[in-house]
Structure formats: C-alpha cells, structure tokens
C-alpha positions in Angstrom: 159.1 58.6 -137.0 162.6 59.4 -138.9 165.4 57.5 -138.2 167.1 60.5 -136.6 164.5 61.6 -134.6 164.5 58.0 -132.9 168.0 58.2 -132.5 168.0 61.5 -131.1 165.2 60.5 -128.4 167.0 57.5 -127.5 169.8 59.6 -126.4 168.3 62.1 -124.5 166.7 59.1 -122.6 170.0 57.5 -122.4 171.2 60.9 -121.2 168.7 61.8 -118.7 169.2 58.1 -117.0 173.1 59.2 -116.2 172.2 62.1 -114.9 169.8 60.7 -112.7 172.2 57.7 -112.1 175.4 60.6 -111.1 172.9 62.8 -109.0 171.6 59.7 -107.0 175.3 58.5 -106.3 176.6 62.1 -105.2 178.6 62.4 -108.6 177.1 65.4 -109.5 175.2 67.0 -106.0 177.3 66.3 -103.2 175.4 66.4 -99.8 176.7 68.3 -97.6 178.2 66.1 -94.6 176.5 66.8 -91.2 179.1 67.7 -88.4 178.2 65.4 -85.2 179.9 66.9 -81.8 181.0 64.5 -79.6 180.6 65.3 -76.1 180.7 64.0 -72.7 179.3 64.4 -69.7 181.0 63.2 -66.6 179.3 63.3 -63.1 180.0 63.3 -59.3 178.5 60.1 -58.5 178.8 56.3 -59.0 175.3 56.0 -60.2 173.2 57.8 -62.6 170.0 57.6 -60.2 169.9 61.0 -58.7 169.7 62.1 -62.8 166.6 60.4 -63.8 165.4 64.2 -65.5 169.1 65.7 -66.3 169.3 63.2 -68.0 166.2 63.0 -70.2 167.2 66.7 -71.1 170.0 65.6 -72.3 169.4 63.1 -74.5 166.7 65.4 -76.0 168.9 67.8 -76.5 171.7 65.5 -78.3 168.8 64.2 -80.6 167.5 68.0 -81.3 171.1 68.8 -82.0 172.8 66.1 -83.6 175.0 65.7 -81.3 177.0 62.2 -79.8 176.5 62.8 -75.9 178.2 60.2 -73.5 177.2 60.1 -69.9 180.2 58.9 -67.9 179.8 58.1 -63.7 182.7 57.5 -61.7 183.4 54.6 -60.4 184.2 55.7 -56.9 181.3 58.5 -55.6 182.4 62.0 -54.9 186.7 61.3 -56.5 188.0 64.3 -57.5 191.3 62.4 -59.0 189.3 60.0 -60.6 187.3 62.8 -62.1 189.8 63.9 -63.4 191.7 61.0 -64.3 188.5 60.6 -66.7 188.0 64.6 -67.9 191.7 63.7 -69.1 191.1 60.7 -71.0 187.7 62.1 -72.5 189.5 64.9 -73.7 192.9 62.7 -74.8 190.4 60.9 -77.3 188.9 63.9 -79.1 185.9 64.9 -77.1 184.7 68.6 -78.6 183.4 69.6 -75.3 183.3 68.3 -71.6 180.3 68.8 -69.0 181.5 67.9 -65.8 179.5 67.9 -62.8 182.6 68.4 -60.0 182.8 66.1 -57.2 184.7 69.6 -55.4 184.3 72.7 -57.2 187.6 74.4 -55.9 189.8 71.4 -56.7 188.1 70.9 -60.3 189.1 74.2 -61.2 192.7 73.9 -60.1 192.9 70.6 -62.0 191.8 72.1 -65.2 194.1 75.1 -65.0 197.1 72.4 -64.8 195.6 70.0 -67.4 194.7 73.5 -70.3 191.7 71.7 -71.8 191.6 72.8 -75.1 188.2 72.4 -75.5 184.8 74.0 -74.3 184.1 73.1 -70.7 180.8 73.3 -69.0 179.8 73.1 -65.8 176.4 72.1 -64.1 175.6 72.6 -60.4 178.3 74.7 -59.7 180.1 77.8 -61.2 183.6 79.4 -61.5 185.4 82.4 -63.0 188.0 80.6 -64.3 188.7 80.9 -68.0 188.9 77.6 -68.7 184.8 76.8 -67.6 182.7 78.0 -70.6 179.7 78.3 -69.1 177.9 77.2 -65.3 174.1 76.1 -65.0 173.4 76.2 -61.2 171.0 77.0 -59.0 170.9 79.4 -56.7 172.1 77.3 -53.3 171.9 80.0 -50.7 168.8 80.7 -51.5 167.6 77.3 -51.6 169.2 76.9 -47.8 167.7 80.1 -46.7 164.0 79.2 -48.0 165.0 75.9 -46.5 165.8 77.6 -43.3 162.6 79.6 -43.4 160.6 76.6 -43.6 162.2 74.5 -39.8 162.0 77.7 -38.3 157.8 78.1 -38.8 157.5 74.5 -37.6 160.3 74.9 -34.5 159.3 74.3 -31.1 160.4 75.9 -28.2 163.9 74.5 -27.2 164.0 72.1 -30.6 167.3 71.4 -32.1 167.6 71.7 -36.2 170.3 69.3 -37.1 171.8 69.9 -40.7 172.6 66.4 -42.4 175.6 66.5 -45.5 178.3 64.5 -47.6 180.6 66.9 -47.3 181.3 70.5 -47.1 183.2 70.7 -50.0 180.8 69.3 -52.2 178.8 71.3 -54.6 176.6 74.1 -53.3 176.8 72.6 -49.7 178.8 75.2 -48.1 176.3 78.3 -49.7 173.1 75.8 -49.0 174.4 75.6 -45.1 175.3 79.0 -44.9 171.4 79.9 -46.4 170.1 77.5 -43.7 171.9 79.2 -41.0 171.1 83.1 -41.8 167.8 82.6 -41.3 168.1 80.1 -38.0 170.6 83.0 -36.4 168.7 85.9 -37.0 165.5 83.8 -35.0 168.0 82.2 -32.4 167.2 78.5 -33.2 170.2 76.2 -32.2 171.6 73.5 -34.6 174.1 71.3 -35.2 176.0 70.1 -38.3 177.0 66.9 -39.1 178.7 65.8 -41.9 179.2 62.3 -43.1 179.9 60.7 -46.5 178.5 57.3 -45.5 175.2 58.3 -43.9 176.2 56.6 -40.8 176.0 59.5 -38.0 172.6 60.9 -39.4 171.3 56.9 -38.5 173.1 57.7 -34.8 171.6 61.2 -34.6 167.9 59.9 -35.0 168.1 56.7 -33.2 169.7 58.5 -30.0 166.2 60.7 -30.3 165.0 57.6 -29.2 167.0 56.0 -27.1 169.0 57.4 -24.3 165.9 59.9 -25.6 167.4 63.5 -26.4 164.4 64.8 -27.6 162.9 65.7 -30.6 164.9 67.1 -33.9 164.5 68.8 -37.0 166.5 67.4 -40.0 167.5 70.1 -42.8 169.6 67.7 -45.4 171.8 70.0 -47.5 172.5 67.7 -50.7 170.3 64.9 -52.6 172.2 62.1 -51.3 171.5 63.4 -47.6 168.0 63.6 -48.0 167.8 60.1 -49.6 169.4 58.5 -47.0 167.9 60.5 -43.7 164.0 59.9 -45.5 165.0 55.9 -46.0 166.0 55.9 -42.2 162.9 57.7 -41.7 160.8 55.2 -43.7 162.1 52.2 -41.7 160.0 53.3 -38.4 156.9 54.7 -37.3 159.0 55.7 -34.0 161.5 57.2 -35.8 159.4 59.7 -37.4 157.9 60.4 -33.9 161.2 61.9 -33.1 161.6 63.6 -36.0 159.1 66.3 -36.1 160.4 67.5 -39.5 162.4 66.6 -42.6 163.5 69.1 -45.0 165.8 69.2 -48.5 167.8 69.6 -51.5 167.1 68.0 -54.3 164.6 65.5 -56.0 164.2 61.6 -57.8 161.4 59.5 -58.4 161.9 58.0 -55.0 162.1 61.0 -52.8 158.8 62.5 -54.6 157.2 59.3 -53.7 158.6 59.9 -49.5 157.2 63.5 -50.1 153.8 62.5 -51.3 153.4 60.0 -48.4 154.8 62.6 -45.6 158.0 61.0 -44.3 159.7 64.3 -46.0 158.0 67.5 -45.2 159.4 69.7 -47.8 161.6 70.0 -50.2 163.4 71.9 -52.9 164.4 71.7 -56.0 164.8 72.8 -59.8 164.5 72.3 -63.2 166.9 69.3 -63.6 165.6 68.1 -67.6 166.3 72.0 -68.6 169.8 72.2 -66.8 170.1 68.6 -69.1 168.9 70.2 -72.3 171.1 73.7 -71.7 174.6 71.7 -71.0 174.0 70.0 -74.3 173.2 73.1 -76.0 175.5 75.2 -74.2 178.1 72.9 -75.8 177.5 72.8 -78.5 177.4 76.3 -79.3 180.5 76.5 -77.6 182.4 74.2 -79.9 180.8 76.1 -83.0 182.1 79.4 -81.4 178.8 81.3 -80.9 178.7 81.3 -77.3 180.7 83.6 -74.5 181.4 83.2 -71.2 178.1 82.6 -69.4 176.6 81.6 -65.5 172.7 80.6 -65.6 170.8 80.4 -62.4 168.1 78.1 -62.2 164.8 79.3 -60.2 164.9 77.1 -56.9 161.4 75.8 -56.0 159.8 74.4 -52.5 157.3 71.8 -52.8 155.7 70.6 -50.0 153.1 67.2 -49.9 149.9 69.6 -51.1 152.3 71.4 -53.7 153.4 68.3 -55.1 149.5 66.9 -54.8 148.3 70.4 -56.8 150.1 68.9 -59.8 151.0 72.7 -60.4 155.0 71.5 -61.1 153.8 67.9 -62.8 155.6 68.8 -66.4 158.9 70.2 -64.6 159.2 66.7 -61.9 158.1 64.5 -64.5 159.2 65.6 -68.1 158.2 63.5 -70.9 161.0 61.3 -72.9 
C-alpha cells in the first residue's frame, strides 16, 4: 500500500476516534437536560398512616413523571398555623408546586390569599374557588354522608339513637358528610346526636354509658377516618361493647380498618380511590407548573363496602394497589 494512502487511512482513523471521543463527552451532541419539578406535599396529620394508598400513587406518579415529590406531616395533627407556617417555608425554598391537604379548608384559603403563593397550588380532599388553588381532587362528602345515612337508617330499631362521631366540624368534608347523614335520618324521623371531639375521648364515654348506667343501644355513624379508627378500636376492646352497639358505619379506609371490616366490628364503610387521588395531585402539578393545565375540581366516585363487598374482592385492585 502507498505511503499516502497509509497516511491518509491513519487519519481518517485518527479522525473518526475524536469524533467519537467529542460526541461521547457532549462536545459535539449536547443532551438535552431533563427538567425535574420539585414538589411537596403537605398533609393534615401528624402521621402518614391514614395514607398508606395516596401515597403509593404518588410516588408512582413522581417516578412516571420525573418529578422530586416530598411528603411533609405536621408535627401537631389538624394545625392550621403550622400548616401554614410549613406551605410558607416550602414555597420560600423554591418548591414549583404545593399539594396541601388543609387541616380547615376555609382558613387555608384565607391564609393563601394573604401569603400570594406564586406557585401552582393543589388541593386534595377539599375544594375552593379561590384563584390561588389550581386544582381540587375530592370526593363527593355529602353524598358519602347521605349513602352513609341510608345505610343506619335500614338497620334502625324502633326508638334507636344514631350518634355521629367527628374531630371537628371544621375539618375537611365533615360539615357536607354530617349534613349527608342527616337528610336522610330527618326525612325518616330517626333521632341523633352529634358529638364532636378531637381526642376520641367522649365517643369512649358515649359507648361505655350504653353499658353502664345502660342507655340503650346506639348506632355510630363516624364522619372522618380518624373517627372511625378510634370508635372501631373501642369497639374491638369488648365483646360487650359491641352488644351495645348494634352498628358502626364510616368515612374513610387503611389497612387496619379493612382488617375491623372484614372481621365485623365495622358494619360498613366508605370510601374512594385514595392511590388515584395520589397519582392525579402529582400529575395535576406538574402540568400546572408547565402551564398546560386550567382551573380544575375532580370528584372522586365514593363507594360503600360492606364485610361481603370487601369478601367479593370486586374493589381488591382499588383497596390494595400494587407499589
């Protein structure tokens, strides 16, 4: 082989090393940088316990969508200031959305009309008109009180009080679940009795004094998770107990309350699609920070599930979502 030709072959070799050795160090293609959001989501409680499947939609949905998701409890259950104390300091260190699940739903809004977020804010488990929310993912909670409602009135005896078990009134969707409850136990004449208690305490007095001084027998109707939790753990404690109690209905759902449901300490109960409302604040937030989204509420289908529901397996995917 010429001399030239060697020389010339050496070169293009030479040649087609750098330009191997430029494209494989970004010299010559530059990647394009993937944007990652950074978004946090702050709850009502002081525990992440009642979230078991919100959550798992949302870390699915920050892994579908690249996206750096931090899930922040409060350190106090059910503080508005602190709430807010921590929306502020989220947003302070460059958060490019907030989902906030509001310890009060009126006093959340007012607190983000004085702090002007600047950012996309989304709400789960309770709604607003106000500009500043993006976007609510809810169910409906009058309808879940009135379906609720529908359910102790079928099983009410004659004369039977319904007794309706809450944190607070101002909590979300207590005040529409309670007024569900009632339209349907005024229209059939059923008395009842509210009682509302952050601690639990007076639903433990309400069941033992079914017992002892003996006041008879009482439907429970709890209007939030929390409530149930608490009045199905009383419940648990005592055969006798649950002789008094001729009926314990609902909101919301964990691990541990499916487990009370399937053994019959809780009669019925309902609930939703918690890993979707997960998945949808993520995503729902994100398009919000890109700009593609407007101003949106989305209802979730509210569903009763009873001990032979729950046994059918016909909700199995929805209670118990895969990681």
């Amino acid at each position: 082989m010429p001399r030239r030709e060697k020389m010339l072959l050496c070169a293009g070799a030479v040649f087609l090393v750098l330009l191997f050795l430029m494209s494989s160090t970004d010299l010559i293609i530059k990647e394009r940088a993937v944007q990652i959001d950074s978004i946090s989501v702050i709850l009502s409680e002081d525990t992440d316990d009642y979230y078991q499947n919100f959550r798992k939609g949302m870390e699915k949905a920050a892994t579908d969508l690249r996206s750096d998701v931090r899930l922040i409890t409060l350190y106090d259950r059910k503080d508005q200031d602190q709430q807010v104390e921590l929306t502020t300091r989220e947003i302070r260190d460059g958060a490019g959305a907030v989902v906030i699940e509001p310890a009060e739903e009126k006093a959340a809004v007012m607190a983000l009309e004085s702090l002007n977020p600047g950012c996309p804010v989304i709400f789960v488990s309770a709604s607003s008109p106000s500009d500043f929310v993006t976007d609510s993912i809810l169910i409906d909670y009058f309808e879940a009180g009135r379906i609720l409602g529908e359910k102790a009135a079928e099983k009410n005896l004659p004369g039977e009080k319904v007794c309706l078990f809450a944190q607070g009134m101002a909590y979300n969707g207590v005040q529409d679940a309670y007024e569900g409850v009632c339209s349907v136990l005024n229209d059939q004449g059923i008395s009842y009795e509210l009682y509302v208690d952050k601690e639990g305490k007076a639903f433990r007095k309400v069941i033992e004094n079914t017992v002892y001084p003996g006041t008879g027998p009482v439907e429970v109707v709890a209007l939030d998770v929390q409530s149930l939790d608490r009045t199905a753990s009383i419940l648990n404690e005592s055969s006798v107990y649950r002789d008094h109690v001729s009926a314990l209905y609902g909101i919301g759902s964990t691990t541990g309350i499916l487990n009370l449901l399937d053994q019959g300490i809780i009669d019925g109960l309902v609930t939703y699609d918690q890993f979707s409302q997960g998945y949808l604040s993520i995503k729902k937030a994100v398009e919000a920070i890109h700009g593609s989204r407007q101003k949106q509420e989305t209802l979730l289908d509210p569903v009763y599930l009873d001990q032979q529901e729950l046994a059918s397996g016909a909700y199995e995917k929805m209670l118990y979502p895969m990681e």
